[in-house]
C-alpha positions as CSV (number, residue, x, y, z in Angstrom):
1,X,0.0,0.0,0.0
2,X,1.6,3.0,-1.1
3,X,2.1,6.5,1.7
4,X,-1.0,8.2,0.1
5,X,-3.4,5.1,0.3
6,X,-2.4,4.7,4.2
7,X,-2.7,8.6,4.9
8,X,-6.4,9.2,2.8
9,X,-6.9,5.7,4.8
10,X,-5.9,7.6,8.6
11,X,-7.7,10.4,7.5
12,X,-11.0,9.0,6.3
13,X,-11.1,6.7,9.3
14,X,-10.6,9.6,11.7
15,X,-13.5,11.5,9.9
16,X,-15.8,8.4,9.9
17,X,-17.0,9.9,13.2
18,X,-18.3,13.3,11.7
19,X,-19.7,11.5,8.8
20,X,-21.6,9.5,11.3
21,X,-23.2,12.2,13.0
22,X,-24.4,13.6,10.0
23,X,-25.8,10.0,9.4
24,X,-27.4,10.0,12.5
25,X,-28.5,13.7,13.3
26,X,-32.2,14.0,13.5
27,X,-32.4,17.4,14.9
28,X,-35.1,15.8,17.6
29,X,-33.2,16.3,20.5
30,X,-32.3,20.3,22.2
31,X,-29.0,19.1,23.5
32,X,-27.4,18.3,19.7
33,X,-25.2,20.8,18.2
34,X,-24.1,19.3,14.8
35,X,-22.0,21.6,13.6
36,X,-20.0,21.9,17.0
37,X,-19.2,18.5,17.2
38,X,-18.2,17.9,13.7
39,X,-16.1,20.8,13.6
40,X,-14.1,19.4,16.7
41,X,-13.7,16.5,15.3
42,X,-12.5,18.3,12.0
43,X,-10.3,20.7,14.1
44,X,-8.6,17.9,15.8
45,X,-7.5,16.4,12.3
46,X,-5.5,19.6,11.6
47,X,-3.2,19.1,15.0
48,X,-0.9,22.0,16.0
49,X,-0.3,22.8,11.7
50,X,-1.0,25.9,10.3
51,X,-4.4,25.6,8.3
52,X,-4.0,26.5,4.8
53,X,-6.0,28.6,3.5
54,X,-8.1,25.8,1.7
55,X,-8.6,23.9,4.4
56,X,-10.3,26.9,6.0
57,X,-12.7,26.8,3.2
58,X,-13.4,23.5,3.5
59,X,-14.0,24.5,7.4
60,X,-16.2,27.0,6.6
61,X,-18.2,24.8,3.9
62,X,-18.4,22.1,6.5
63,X,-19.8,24.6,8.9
64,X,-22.2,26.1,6.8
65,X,-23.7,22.9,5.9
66,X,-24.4,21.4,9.3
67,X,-25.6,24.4,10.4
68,X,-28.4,24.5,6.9
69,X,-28.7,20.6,8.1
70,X,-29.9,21.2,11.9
71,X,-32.0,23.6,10.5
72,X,-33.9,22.0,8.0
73,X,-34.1,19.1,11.0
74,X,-34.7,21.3,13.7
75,X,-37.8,19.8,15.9
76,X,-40.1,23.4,15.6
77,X,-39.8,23.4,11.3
78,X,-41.6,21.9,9.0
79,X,-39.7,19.3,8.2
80,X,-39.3,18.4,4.9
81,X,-38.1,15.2,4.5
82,X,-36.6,15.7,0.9
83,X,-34.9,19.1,1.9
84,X,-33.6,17.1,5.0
85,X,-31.9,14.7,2.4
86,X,-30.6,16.9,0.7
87,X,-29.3,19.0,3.5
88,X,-27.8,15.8,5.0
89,X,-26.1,14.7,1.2
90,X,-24.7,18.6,1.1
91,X,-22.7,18.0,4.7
92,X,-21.8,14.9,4.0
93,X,-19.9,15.9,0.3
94,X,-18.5,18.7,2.7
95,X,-16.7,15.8,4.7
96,X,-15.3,14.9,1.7
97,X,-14.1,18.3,0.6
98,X,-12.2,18.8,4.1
99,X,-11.2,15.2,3.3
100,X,-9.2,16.1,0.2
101,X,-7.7,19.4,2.1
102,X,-6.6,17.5,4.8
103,X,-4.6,14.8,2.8
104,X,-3.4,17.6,0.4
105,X,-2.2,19.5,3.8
106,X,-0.8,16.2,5.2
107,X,1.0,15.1,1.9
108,X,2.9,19.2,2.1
109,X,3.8,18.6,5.7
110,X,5.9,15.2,4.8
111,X,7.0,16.9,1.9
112,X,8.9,14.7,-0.8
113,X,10.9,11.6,-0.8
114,X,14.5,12.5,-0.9
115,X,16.4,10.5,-4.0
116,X,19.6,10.6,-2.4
117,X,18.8,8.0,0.2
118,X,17.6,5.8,-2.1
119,X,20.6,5.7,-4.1
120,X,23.0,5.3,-1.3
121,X,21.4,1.9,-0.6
122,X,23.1,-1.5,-1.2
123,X,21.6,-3.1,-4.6
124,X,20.2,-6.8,-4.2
């Protein structure tokens, strides 16, 4: 399995949670705050690395999206269940957008392969 495979693997595993919720959220209960707890689990993906500027926007995106989400769920409005689909299909693509801009963040931090060390090894 090659270094990208593993790290889109870590990351989609670690966002498995968020896409979950979004699953899950029903918008029945007073005590659920979607976008709050997805965004945590986002913000804890980026560690202590300076967010680039995409993966803001993907931030944002997600945020705007679960907030459209409990809204169109929310207990007190009329909810539609076909606006609730789609709601729920818009937060969960925005997952996948802060999916690709955390990989594409991750693959910058390691940076690339240095050639020399693989020349300096012994041949077979």
């Amino acid at each position: 399995m090659s270094d990208d495979s593993i790290l889109r693997q870590e990351i989609r595993h670690s966002l498995s949670g968020a896409r979950s919720m979004i699953r899950s959220y029903s918008g029945l209960y007073s005590g659920e705050d979607l976008a709050r707890d997805v965004l945590k689990i986002c913000d804890d993906m980026v560690r202590s690395s300076q967010p680039t500027p995409r993966l803001k926007e993907a931030r944002s995106i997600v945020q705007q999206c679960c907030v459209k989400l409990a809204r169109d769920a929310d207990r007190f409005s009329a909810r539609d269940p076909a606006v609730i689909a789609a709601s729920r299909a818009q937060a969960a693509a925005s997952i996948d957008v802060m999916q690709d801009a955390l990989f594409e963040m991750r693959r910058a931090e390691i940076g690339a392969p240095r050639i020399g060390a693989l020349l300096r090894r012994r041949s077979l």
